[in-house]
C-alpha positions in Angstrom: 81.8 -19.0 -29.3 80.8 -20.8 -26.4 80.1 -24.5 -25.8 76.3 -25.4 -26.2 74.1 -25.5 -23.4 71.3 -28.0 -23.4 68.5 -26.4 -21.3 65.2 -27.3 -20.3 61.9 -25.2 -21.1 61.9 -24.1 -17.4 65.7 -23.1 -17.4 64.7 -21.1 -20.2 62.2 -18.8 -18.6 65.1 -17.4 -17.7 65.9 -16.1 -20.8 62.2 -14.1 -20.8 62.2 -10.3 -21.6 63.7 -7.6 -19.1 60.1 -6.7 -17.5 59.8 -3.3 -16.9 61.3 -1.9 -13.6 59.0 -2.4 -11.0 61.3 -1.4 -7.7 63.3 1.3 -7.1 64.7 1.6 -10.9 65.6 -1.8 -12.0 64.1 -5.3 -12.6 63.3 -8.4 -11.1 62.6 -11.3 -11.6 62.0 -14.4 -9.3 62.7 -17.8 -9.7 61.5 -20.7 -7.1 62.2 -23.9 -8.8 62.8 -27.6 -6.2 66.2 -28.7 -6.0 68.2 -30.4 -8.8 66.2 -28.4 -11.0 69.4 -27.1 -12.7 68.9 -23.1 -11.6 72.6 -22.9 -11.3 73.1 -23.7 -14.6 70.2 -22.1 -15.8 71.8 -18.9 -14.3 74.9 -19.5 -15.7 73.4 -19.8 -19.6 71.2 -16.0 -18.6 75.0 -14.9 -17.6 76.1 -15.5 -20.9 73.2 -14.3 -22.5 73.9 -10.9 -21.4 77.7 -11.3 -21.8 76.8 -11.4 -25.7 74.4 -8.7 -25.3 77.2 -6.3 -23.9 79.9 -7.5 -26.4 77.8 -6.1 -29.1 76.7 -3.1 -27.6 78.9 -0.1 -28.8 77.3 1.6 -25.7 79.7 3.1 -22.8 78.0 2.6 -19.6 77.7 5.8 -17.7 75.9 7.1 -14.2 74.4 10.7 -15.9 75.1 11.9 -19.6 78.4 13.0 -19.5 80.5 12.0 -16.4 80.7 8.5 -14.3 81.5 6.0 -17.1 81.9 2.6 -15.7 82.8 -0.9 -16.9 79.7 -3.1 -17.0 79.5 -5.6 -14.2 78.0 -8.8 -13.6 77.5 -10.5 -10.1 77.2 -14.1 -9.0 75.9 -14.1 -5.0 75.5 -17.3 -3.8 75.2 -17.9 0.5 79.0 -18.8 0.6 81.9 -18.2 -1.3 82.7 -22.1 -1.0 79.6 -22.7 -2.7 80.2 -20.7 -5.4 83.4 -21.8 -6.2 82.7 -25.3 -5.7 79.7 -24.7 -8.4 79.5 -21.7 -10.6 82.7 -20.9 -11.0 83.3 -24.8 -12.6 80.3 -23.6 -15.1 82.0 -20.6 -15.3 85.2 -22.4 -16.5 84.2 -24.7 -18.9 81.0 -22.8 -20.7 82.8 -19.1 -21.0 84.8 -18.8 -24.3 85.1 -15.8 -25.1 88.4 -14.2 -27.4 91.2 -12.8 -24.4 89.2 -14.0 -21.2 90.7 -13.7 -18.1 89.9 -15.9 -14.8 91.2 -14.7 -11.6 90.9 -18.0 -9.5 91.6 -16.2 -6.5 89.1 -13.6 -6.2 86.9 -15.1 -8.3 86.6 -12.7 -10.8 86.6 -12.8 -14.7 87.4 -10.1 -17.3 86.5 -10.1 -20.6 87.6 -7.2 -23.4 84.5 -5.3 -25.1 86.1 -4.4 -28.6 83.9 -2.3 -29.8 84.2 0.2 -26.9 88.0 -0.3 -25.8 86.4 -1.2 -22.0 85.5 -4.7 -20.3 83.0 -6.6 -19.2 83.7 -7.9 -15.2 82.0 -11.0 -13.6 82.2 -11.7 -9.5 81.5 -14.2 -7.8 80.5 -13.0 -4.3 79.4 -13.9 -1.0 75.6 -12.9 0.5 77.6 -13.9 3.9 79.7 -11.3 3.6 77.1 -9.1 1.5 78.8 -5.6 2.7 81.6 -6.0 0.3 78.8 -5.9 -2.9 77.2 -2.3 -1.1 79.2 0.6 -3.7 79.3 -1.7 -6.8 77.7 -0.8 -9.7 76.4 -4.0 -11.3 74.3 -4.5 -14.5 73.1 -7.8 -13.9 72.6 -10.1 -10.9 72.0 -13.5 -9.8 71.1 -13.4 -6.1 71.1 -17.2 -5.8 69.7 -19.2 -2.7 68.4 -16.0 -1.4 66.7 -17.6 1.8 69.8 -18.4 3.2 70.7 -14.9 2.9 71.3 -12.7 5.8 68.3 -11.3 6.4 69.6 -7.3 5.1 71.6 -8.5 2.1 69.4 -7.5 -0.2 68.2 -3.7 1.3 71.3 -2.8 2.3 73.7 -3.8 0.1 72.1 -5.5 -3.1 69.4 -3.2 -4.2 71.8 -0.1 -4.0 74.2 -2.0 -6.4 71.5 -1.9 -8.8 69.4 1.2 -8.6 72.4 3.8 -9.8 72.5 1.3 -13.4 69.0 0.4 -13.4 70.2 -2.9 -13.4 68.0 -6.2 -13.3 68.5 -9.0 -10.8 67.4 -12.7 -10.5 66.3 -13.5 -7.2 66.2 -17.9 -7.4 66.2 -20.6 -5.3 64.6 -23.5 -3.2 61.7 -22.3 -0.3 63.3 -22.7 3.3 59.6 -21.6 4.6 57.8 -18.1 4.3 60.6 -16.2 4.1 62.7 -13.8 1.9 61.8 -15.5 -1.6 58.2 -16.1 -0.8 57.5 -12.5 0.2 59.3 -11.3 -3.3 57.2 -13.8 -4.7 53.9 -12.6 -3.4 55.4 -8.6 -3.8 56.3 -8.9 -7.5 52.8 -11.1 -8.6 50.6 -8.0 -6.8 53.1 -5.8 -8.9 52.2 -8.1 -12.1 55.4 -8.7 -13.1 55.6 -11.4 -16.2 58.9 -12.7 -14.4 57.9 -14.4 -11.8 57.7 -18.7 -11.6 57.1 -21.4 -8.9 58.3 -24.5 -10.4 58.1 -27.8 -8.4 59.0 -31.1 -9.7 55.6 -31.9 -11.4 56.1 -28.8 -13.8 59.2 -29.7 -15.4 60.8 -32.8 -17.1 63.7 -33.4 -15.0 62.6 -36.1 -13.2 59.5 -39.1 -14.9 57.0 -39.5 -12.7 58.8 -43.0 -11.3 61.5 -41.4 -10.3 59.2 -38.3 -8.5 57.5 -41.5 -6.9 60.8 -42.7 -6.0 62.4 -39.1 -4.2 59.2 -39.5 -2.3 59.8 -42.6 -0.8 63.3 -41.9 -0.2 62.9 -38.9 1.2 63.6 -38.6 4.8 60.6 -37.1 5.4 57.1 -36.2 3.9 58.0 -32.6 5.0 61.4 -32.3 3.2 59.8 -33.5 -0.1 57.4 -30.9 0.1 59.7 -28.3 0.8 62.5 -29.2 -1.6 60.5 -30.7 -4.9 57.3 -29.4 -4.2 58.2 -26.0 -3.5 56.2 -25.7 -0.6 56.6 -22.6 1.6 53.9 -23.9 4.6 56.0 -27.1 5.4 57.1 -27.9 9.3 58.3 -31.4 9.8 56.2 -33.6 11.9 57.7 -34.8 15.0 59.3 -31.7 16.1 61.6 -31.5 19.4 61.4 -27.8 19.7 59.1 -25.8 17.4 56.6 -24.6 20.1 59.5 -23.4 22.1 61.0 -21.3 19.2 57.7 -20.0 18.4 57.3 -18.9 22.0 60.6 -17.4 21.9 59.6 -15.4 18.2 56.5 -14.3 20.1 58.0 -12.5 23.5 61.2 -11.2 21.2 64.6 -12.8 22.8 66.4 -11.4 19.9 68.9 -8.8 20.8 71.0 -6.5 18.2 74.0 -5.9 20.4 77.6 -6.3 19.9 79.5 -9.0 21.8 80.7 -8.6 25.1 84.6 -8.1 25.4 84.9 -9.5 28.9 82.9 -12.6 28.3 84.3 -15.7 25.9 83.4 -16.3 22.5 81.8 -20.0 22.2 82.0 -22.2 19.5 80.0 -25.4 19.7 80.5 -27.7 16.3 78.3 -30.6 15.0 80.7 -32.7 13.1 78.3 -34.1 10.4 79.6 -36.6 8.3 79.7 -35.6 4.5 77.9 -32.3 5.1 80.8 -30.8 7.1 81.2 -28.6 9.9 78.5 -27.0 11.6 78.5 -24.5 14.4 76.8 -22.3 16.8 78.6 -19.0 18.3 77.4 -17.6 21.8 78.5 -15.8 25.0 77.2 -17.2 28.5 76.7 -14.4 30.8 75.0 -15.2 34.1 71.8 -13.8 32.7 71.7 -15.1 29.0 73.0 -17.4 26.7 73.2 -15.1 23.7 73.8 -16.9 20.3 76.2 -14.3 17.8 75.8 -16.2 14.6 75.4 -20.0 13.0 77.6 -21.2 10.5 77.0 -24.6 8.5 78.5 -26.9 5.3 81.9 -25.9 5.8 83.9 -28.6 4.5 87.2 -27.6 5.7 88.2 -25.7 9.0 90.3 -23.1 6.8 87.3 -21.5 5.4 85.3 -22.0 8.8 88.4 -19.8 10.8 88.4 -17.4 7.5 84.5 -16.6 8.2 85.7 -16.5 12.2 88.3 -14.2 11.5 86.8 -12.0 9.0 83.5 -11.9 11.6 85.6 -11.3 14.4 84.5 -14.3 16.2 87.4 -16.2 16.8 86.6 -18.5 19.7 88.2 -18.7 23.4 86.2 -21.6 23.9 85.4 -24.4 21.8 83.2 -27.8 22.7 83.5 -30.7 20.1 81.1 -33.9 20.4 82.3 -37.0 22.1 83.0 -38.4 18.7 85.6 -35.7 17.9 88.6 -38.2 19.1 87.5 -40.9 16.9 86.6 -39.0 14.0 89.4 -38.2 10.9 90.2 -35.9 8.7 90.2 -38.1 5.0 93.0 -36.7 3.9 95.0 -37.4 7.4 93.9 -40.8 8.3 95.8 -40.8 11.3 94.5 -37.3 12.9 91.8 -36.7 15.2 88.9 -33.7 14.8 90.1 -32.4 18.3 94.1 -32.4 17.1 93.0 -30.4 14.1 90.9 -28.0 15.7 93.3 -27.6 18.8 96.4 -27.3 15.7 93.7 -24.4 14.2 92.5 -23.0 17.2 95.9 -22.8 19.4 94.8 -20.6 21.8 91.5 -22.0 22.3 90.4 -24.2 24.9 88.6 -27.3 23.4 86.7 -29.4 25.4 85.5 -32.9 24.4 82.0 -32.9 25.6 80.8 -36.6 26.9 78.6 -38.6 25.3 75.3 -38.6 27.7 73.7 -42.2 28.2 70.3 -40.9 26.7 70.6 -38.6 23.6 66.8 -37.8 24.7 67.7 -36.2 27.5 70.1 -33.8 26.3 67.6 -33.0 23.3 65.4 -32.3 26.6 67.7 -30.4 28.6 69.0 -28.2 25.5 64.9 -27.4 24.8 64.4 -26.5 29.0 67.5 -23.9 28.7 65.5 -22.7 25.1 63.8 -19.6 27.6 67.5 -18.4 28.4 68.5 -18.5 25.1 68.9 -14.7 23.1 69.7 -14.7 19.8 71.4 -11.7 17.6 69.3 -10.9 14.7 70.8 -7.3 13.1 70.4 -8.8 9.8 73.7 -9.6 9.3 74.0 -12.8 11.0 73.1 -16.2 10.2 71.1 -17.1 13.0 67.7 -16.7 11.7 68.9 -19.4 9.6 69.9 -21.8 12.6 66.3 -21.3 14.0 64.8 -22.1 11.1 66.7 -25.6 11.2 66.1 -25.6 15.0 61.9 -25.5 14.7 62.6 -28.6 12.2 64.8 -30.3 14.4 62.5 -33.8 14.7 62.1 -37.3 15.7 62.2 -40.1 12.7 59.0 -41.6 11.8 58.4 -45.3 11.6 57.0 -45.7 7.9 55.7 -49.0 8.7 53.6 -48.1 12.4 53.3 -44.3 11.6 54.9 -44.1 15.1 57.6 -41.7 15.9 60.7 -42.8 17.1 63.4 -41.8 19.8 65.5 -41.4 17.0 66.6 -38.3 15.5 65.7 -37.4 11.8 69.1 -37.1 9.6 67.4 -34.2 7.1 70.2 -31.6 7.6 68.2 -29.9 10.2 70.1 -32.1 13.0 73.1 -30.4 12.5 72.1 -27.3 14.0 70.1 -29.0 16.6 73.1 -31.2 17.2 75.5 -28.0 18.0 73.0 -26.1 20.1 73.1 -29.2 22.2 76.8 -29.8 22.4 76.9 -26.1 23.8 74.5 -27.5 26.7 76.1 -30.2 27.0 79.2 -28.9 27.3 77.9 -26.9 30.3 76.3 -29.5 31.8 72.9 -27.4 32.0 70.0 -29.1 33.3 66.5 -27.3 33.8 67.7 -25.5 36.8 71.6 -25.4 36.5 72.0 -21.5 37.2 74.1 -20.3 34.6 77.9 -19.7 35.3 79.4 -16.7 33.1 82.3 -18.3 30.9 84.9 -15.4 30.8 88.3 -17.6 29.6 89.9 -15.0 27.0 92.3 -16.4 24.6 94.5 -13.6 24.5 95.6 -14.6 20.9 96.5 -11.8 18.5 94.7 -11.3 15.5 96.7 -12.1 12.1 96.8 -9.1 9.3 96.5 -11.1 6.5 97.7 -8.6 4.5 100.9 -10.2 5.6 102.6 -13.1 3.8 102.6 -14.9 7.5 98.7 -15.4 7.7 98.2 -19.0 8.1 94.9 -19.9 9.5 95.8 -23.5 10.2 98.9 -24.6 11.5 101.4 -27.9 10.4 98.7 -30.5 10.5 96.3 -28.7 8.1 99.2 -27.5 6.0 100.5 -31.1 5.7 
């Protein structure tokens, strides 16, 4: 029915029995496995798995024994719905064949008929960023993919009550980013002795020989980064780091707040303009007391979806500050446009500053770590930010390979994106150690869009070409 899928052994310990529910009425199973292990495709082949599994079950799906029917569901949640377009849904595409399939490129959604019970079988691809639209589904199974870049409630408040009213099963996977949400699930479900549990680095499968393990290593920007993304090490901190004492610090006397923004003070966007990685960004108020940081978003590559996530978050910024490099920088697709035109063609309202380049990067990585203490940062679960500070303590220098010396060069691992936003915020203020800070209250004034409407258009003429 469907074209073959060549899998590995370790994408087929996927494809293990349904252990028996262990938490609050359905299953789990966790999958760490280093990167380029082929998990999403792994995934994908489980997906199908229990697509054929439903299409010959003459079973109707109900809530109690005679009331509540519902169609059996199947959800995709990957961090971003970019990402799981850009991915899944091509797997989606080209391995699912079934008879009278239905794709719904727009919402990401797929229906396929069940003939033996006259229902269907739906498949979502959904967003852990926005995870509050998952809380109410029913689904049967789950892929919770890249779960450590999660929001830190996605999977209390909206996940696990998607699957305890089916006693559903869900597949928690994905690369360590540190002791956090996967490792704890980890630890949780091996104490609970649950068969479905695997921590796969490179060494334990056959993607790469060992030449070509020898090789990543060498490549590798960093020992740390190796250990962390084929290794599957949760313990790793890059050497060399610009600010992970200070962040600690910070952890340790609590400058986390759960408030809401302040209406009379401006929304802030400061953006790292990473080449092939995409747009990267910090949101924060400046009050005369605090620098609060809202939420961090990263890897967008395209400003549409980056407004979107603005918009939907209700963060559209008053303010924005754009790296000295922002006038110089273009667009592929318009060679002769500037980052600044196409932000100030998105952003109309906003005022965008171009922030100058300072003689001495050093110094502003200095300046932006002295203003660290005045920094608060909103962690309610539902923002991203616990994922900027966990780029932000691995925010380091490059290390000579040939002297073992560290350099005053900064080390391009993907961490430097965040660090390189934080800093253009600074920057943009021209904060020193003892600037006192200066409230920034500029409101746009700019109505919101109901995109209901057929006149959303997040971007103006540039964008729409």
């Amino acid at each position: 029915m469907n074209d073959a899928l060549l899998l590995r052994p370790h994408q087929l310990l996927l494809h293990a029995d349904r252990a028996t529910p262990v938490e609050e009425g359905f299953s789990v199973s966790v999958y760490v496995a280093h990167r380029r292990s082929g998990k999403s495709l792994g995934s994908t082949s489980k997906i199908m798995a229990v697509i054929d599994r439903l299409l010959k079950e003459p079973k109707i799906y109900k809530l109690n024994k005679d009331v509540d029917s519902y169609c059996p569901t199947i959800g995709y949640v990957a961090p971003t719905k970019q990402a799981a377009r850009e991915i899944v849904w091509k797997y989606f595409v080209r391995y699912f064949k079934y008879p009278q399939i239905k794709f719904i490129g727009q919402t990401l959604q797929i229906n396929i008929p069940r003939p033996l019970t006259g229902d269907y079988i739906t498949i979502s691809l959904l967003a852990s960023k926005l995870h509050d639209r998952i809380r109410g589904q029913k689904f049967t199974y789950l892929v919770f993919d890249e779960a450590d870049d999660a929001p830190e409630d996605a999977y209390e408040f909206s996940i696990k009550p998607a699957l305890t009213d089916t006693r559903g099963e869900v597949l928690l996977t994905g690369t360590p980013k540190g002791k956090s949400f996967l490792y704890n699930q980890l630890i949780q479900q091996l104490k609970l002795k649950n068969p479905n549990v695997y921590h796969i680095p490179v060494t334990k499968t056959n993607v790469f020989s060992e030449q070509e393990i020898l090789k990543l290593y060498n490549d590798s920007v960093s020992k740390a980064s190796f250990y962390q993304e084929y290794m599957c090490d949760f313990d790793v901190i890059n050497e060399g780091t610009f600010w992970y004492k200070s962040i600690l610090e910070l952890e340790k006397s609590l400058h986390f707040t759960n408030g809401e923004k302040e209406e009379d003070l401006s929304i802030v966007l400061s953006v790292d303009l990473g080449i092939g990685s995409g747009f990267t960004a910090w949101v924060s108020q400046v009050s005369d007391k605090a620098i609060t940081l809202l939420d961090y978003y990263e890897n967008y590559e395209d400003l549409n979806s980056l407004y979107e996530d603005l918009y939907d978050d209700n963060l559209v910024p008053d303010i924005i500050y754009l790296p000295h490099d922002s006038t110089k920088k273009q667009m592929q697709q318009y060679k002769s446009i500037t980052m600044k035109e196409v932000f100030q063609d998105t952003f109309k309202r906003a005022k965008i500053y171009r922030v100058k380049r300072t003689p001495n990067k050093m110094v502003s990585i200095e300046n932006t770590g002295a203003n660290l203490p005045r920094m608060q940062f909103k962690m309610d679960g539902k923002t991203d930010c616990h994922r900027g500070l966990r780029k932000l303590k691995n925010f380091a220098r490059k290390k000579d390979k040939s002297t073992g010396l560290f350099l005053d060069t900064i080390l391009k691992d993907g961490n430097d994106h965040a660090g390189d936003a934080l800093i253009t915020l600074i920057d943009g203020m021209s904060l020193s150690r003892n600037t006192p800070l200066r409230p920034l209250t500029y409101k746009s004034h700019g109505q919101y869009i109901d995109r209901s409407t057929s006149f959303f258009k997040p971007t103006g003429s540039i964008l729409r070409g």
